[in-house]
N, C-alpha and C positions, 0 to 999 in steps of 0.2 A: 233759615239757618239757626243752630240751636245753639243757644248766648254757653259762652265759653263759661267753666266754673272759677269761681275765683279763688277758691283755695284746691289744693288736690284734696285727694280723698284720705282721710286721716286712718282708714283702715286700709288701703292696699298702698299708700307712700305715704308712710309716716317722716321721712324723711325729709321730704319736699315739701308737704304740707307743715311742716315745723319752721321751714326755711320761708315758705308763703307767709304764714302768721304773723313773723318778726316783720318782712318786708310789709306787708298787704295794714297789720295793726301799726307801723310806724314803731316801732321799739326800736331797730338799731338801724345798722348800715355799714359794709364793709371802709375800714377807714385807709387811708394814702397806701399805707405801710402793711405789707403781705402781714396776714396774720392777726391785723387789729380790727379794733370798732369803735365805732361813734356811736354812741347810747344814746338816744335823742329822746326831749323831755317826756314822753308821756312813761316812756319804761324809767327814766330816772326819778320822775317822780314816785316812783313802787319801789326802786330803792333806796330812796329817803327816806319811805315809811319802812321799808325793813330794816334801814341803818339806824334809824329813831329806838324801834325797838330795841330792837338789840343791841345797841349800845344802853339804855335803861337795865336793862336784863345784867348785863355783864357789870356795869356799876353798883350793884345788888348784892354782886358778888364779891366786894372791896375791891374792884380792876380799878385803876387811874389810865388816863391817856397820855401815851407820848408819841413824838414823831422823832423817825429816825431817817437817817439820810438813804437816800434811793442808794449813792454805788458805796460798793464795800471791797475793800482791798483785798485783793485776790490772797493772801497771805492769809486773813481771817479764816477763810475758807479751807485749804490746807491744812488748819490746825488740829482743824475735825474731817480726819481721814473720809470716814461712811458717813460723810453729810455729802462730804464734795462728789463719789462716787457714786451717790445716789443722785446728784442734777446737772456733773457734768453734760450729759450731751443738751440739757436745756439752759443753758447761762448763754447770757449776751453777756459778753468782755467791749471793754473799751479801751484803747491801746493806745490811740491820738488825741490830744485833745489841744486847745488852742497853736494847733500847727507842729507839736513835737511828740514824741514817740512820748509816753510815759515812763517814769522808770519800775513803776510797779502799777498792773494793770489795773482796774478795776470793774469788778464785775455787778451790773446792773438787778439788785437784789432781786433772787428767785423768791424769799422768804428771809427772815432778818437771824433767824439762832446764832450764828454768827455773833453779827455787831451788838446784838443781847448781850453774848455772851462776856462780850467785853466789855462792855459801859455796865454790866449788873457787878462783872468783877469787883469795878470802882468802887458802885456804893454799895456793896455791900461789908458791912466791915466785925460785924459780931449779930449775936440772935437777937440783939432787940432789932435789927434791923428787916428780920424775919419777920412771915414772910412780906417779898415784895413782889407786889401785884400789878401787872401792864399789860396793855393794851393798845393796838397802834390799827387806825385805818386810814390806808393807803392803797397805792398799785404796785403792781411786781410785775417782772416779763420772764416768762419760761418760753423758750423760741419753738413753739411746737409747730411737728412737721405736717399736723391733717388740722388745719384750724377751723373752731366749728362756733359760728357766732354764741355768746355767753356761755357756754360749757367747754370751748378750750379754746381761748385767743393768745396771741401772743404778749398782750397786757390786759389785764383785768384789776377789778376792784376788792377789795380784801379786810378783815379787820385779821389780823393775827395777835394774840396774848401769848404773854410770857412767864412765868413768874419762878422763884427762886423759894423753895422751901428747905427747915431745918432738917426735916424727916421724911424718908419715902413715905409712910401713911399718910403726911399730911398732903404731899403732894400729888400720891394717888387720889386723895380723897378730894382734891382740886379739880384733877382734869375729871374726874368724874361728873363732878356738881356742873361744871361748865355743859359738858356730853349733854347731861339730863333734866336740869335747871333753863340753863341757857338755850343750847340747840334743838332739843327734842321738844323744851318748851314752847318757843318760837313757833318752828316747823308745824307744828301739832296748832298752838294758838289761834297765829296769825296767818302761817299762809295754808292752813286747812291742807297738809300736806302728811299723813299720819306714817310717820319714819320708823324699821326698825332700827334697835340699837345694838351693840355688840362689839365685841373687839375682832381686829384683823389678824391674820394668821402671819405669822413669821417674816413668810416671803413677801405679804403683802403692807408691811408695815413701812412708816415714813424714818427713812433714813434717819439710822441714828438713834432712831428710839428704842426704847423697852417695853413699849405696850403702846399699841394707836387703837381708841376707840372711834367708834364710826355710827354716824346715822346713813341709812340707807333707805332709799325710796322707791316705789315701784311706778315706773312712768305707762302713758296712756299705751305702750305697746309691748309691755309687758316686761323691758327691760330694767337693770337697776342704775339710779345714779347715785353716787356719795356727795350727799346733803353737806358734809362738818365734819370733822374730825377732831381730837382732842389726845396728844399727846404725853405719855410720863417718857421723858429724855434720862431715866435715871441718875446717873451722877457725869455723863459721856463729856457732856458739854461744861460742865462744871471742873473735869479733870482737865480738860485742851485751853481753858480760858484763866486757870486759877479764879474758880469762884468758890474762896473759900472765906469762913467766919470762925470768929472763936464764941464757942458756947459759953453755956455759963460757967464751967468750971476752969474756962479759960484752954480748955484741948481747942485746935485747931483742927477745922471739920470741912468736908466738902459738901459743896449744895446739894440739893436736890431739885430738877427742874421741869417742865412744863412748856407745855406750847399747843396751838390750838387755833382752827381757822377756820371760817366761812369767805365765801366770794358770789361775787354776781351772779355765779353759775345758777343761784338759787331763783333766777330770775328764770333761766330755761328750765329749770324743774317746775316750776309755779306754770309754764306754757307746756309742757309737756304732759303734765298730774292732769291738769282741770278742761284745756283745750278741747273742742268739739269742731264739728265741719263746719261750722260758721264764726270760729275762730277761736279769740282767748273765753275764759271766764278769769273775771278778779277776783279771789275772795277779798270782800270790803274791806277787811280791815287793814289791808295795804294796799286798795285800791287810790290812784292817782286823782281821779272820779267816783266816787261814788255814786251820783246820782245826777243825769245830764234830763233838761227840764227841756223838753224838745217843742216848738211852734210849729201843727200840722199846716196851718194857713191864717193870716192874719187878716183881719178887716180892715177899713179903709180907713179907720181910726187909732189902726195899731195899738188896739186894746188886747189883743190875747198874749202880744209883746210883751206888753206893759203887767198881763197877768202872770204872764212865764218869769219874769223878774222878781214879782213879790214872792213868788212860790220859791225861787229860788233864795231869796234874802231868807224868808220863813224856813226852810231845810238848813242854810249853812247856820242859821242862831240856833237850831236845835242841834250843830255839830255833826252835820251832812257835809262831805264837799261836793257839793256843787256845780253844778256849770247849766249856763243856758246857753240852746240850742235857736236861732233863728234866723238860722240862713235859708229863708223860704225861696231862694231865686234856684236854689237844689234841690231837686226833688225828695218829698218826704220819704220815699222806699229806700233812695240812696243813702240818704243822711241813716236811717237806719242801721243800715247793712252795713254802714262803718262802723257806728255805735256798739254795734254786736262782734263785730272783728275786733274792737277794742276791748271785749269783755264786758264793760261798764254793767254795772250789777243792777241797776236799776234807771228806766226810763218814764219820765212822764209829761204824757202827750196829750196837748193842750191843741185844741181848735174850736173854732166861734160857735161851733154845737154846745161844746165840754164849759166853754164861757157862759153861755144862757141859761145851759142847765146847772152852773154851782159843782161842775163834776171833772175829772179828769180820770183819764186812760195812765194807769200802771200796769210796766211791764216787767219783768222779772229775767234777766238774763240767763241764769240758770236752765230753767224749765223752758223759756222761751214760750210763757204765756202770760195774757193779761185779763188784767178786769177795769172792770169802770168800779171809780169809787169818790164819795165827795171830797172834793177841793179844802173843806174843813177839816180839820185832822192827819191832814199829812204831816206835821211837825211829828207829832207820836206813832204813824204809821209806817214810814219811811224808815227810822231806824230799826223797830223792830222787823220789816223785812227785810232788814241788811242782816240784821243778826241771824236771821233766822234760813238765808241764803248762804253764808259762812258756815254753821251747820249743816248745811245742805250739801255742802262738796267737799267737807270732812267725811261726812255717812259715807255718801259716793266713792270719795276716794279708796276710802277703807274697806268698802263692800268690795270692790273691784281687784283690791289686793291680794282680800282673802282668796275670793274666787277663783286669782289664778297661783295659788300658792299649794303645792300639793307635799306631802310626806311621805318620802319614799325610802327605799332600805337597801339601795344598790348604786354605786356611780352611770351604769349603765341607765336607769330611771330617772338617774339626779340630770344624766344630759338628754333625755327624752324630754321631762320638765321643763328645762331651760329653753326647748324651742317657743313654748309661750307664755313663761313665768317665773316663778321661782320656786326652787326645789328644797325643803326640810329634811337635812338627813344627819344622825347619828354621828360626830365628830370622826370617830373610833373607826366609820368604816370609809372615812376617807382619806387622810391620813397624806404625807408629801407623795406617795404615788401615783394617789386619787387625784392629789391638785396637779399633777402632771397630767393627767386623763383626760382633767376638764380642761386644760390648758389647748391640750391639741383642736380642742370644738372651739376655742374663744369664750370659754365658762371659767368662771373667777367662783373662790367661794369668797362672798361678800363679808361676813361677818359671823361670827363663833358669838353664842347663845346658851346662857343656861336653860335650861327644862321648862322654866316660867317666862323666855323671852327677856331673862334682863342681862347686864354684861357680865362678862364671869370676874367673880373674883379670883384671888390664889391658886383656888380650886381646880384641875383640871377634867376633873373627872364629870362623867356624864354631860358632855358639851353636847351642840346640836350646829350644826353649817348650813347658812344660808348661802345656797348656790344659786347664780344665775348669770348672764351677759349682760353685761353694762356698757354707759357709754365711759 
């Protein structure tokens, strides 16, 4: 009988084999409560290394941290008409609490503009207190109806910013740098994920704003997902909250504000981008593992143990993380084939041959090939083939996008496109009828682009629409 596969086939169910990956790599697990998950360490620790970043990144950017309370009184929320109408049907309310009715509900933050809006009121009190720059990472619950592990639960992890400027330029000029500084930096960086960037169309903007910038990503089946987004709130939230300051000449003036998010989601985009049929790849540099130092078989003296240990000490002092691998009572193919389901970027296999000879077996998750090479010089070897493996599925990723990204000059070609990619067309001939067009196929346009790929400014003229199906 012919041994069952362990993941599905990532080109005829990408769906399944996405859901295999999470289960099969140990990453999450559906938790108690319809719609949640339980993150378990190995995928937590890739988001440590993305929350690490990026929080550097965003403090780069004069952001400070705060924390805000999880429920926010349903009152907040009403005060900003097309905020509440844009998340009604996704707010969890809380009505009872220690055995009595509440007399004013509270609802379990979907996202904080809101309670921003009111605590920034407070301190804000004239321009020198201009601007102010926040930042909050936390969970949020939007009660969604098709919940789909780390790309739409009904709690996930989040940093959202906030900030309060004197001037729309300045505050334009904020969510901007956040977009393409922070996000696109990141994304691009660290998880070898190459995003475009652009702003969203009208209909597709986040309630309440005046312009939602967006990174968008083209995943292993050709669909897009929204990476980040980075909001200008123009003055909406500033008017419903009284966030006002007196300038220098003493006029009383309304804010200008800002908001801006990443979430876990970034975690199934990272398994979506790079994954192949024998499971994840990490790019290193928020890999949990970098480099797991594996025992083919040990001697009687438990000397290849004891070598796998100093090789290991020797990688984490050159700033490898590390791990040794010596559970020899498990077969070495098995332990393997985990190892590879895990992504781990790099493996080195050590047995009483690679002992005698001064040598070990590197393997390269990526390419899924190896060489023998000597056991001296791994301190300096090791890193530069992380590095140069991160490179390696930035190329990949990017070659792959272009390849299915076509230019076309009709909505009729824009939804032929979109059944394997993503389709470049001309703003002008798509226009709210076209996004009705695309609507009825399940085709979004992703994001509005200048002629060179960057976001638009003012300018309306000569845009370009990134169309395609997303999750």
């Amino acid at each position: 009988m012919a041994k069952a596969p362990i993941l599905a086939s990532r080109s005829e169910d990408f769906p399944q084999w996405y859901q295999d990956v999470i289960a099969k790599a140990e990453l999450a697990e559906n938790g108690a409560a319809r719609g949640t998950m339980v993150i378990r360490p190995y995928a937590y620790g890739i988001w440590e290394r993305m929350q690490a970043d990026m929080d550097r990144r965003i403090k780069a950017c004069g952001a400070e941290n705060v924390y805000l309370p999880l429920f926010i009184p349903e009152s907040y929320l009403r005060r900003e008409a097309e905020h509440v109408e844009g998340f009604s049907p996704e707010l969890a309310v809380v009505t009872v609490a220690g055995g009595k009715e509440l007399e004013e509900p509270l609802v379990v933050r979907p996202t904080s503009e809101t309670l921003f809006g009111e605590l920034m009121a407070k301190w804000v009190q004239s321009y020198r207190d201009l601007p102010l720059l926040l930042n909050q990472w936390a969970n949020v619950v939007r009660w969604e109806l098709r919940p789909r592990t780390f790309l739409r639960t009904t709690e996930f992890l989040w940093q959202e910013g906030h900030t309060a400027h004197a001037t729309r330029e300045d505050a334009a000029a904020y969510a901007r740098r956040i977009l393409l500084d922070v996000y696109r930096g990141f994304m691009t960086d660290m998880l070898a994920v190459p995003v475009l960037v652009g702003a969203k169309t009208a209909r597709e903007r986040f309630a309440g704003a005046t312009n939602t910038m967006t990174c968008e990503a083209m995943m292993g089946d050709g669909k897009a997902l929204q990476m980040g987004t980075s909001h200008e709130l123009g003055q909406n939230f500033a008017r419903a909250f009284g966030m006002d300051y007196l300038d220098d000449s003493g006029t009383l003036q309304h804010c200008w504000t800002t908001s801006w998010g990443t979430t876990t989601r970034m975690i199934g985009g990272l398994i979506m981008c790079h994954g192949d049929d024998h499971g994840l790849r990490v790019p290193p540099r928020v890999a949990h593992v970098q480099a797991v130092v594996m025992v083919v078989r040990d001697d009687d003296a438990g000397a290849v143990s004891a070598e796998a240990r100093r090789v290991a000490e020797e990688l984490a002092a050159a700033g490898v993380r590390a791990r040794v691998d010596d559970q020899t009572s498990t077969g070495f193919g098995r332990r393997v084939t985990d190892w590879e389901l895990k992504g781990v970027p790099v493996r080195v296999e050590i047995g009483p041959r690679d002992l005698a000879e001064g040598a070990v077996t590197l393997a390269r998750r990526d390419a899924r090939t190896k060489e023998t090479v000597p056991a001296a010089g791994l301190a300096t070897a090791v890193p530069a083939l992380l590095e140069e493996i991160q490179d390696t599925l930035l190329r990949e990723a990017t070659a792959f996008r272009d390849s299915r990204t076509a230019d076309v000059g009709s909505i009729d070609e824009a939804i032929e496109a979109a059944r394997t990619g993503f389709a470049r067309i001309p703003w002008d001939r798509v226009g709210d009828d076209g996004e009705d067009r695309l609507a009825e196929h399940a085709i979004t346009v992703r994001c509005l682009q200048t002629a060179e790929g960057t976001v638009p400014g003012d300018d309306p003229r000569d845009l370009r629409a990134i169309v395609a199906r997303a999750y």
